[in-house]
N, C-alpha and C positions, 0 to 999 in steps of 0.2 A: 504494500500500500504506500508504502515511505518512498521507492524507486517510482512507482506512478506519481507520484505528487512530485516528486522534485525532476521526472522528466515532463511534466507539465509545464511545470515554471522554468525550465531551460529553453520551454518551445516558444513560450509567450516572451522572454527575453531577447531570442532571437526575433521575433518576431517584431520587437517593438529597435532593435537595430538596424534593421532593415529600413522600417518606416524612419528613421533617425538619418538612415544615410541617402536614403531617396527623395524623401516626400520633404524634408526643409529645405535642401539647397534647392529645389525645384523652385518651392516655398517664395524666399528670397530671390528665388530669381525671377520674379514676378509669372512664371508658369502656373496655371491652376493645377490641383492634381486631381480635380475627378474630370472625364469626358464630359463632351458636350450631355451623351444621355444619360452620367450619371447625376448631371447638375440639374436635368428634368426628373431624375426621380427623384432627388433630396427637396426639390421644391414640392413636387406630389405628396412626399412624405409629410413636408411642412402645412399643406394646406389640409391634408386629411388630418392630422392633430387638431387643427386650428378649428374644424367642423366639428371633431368628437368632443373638444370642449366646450364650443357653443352647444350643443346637443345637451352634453350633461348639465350643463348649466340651469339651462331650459329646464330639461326634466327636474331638477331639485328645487325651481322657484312653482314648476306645475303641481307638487306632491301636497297631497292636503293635508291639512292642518292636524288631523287625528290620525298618524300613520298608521296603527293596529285594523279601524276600523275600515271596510269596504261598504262604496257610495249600494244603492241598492236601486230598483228600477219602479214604477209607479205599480206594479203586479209583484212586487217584492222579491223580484229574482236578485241575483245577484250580480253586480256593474263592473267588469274590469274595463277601468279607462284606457290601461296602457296596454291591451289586448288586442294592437290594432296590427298587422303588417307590416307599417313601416316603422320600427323599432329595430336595434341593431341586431336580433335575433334573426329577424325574416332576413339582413341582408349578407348570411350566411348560411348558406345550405349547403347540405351532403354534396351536391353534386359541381356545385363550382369551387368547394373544398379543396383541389389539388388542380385548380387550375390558374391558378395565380403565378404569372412567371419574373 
């Protein structure tokens, strides 16, 4: 276990001299280091954060005042509000699961 853990951390040090002798003189040299389509997907990345925290946000100023109790319907069944679709639940499913590249 001791020989795993410490060739772990001999990979991640080489790992981090590499980026050390590549990626700052690049750095410095006014080169960017990611591609043109890696700097569209960091920005993809950034604006899907930016929607997941408006989202959450949303949802936390929507949740009502009595969190235990569920709203009910004028026939007394019982109300889920946030049982709609488009929730972050419905916009993963089984089948485009493994289709993310």
């Amino acid at each position: 276990m001791v020989a795993l853990i410490l060739g772990m951390l001999v990979c991640v040090a080489l790992a981090l001299a590499v980026v050390a002798l590549v990626a700052i003189p690049a750095r410095r040299d006014g080169r960017g280091v990611l591609t043109p389509k890696g700097e569209e997907v960091v920005i993809a990345l950034k604006e899907r954060q930016q929607s997941a925290r408006q989202r959450l946000e949303r949802d936390d100023d929507e949740e009502a005042p009595a969190e235990g109790a569920s709203a009910s319907t004028a026939d007394g069944a019982a109300c889920d509000e946030h049982a709609d679709a488009t929730g972050p639940a419905a916009a993963t499913t089984p089948a485009d699961a493994g289709a993310r590249s």
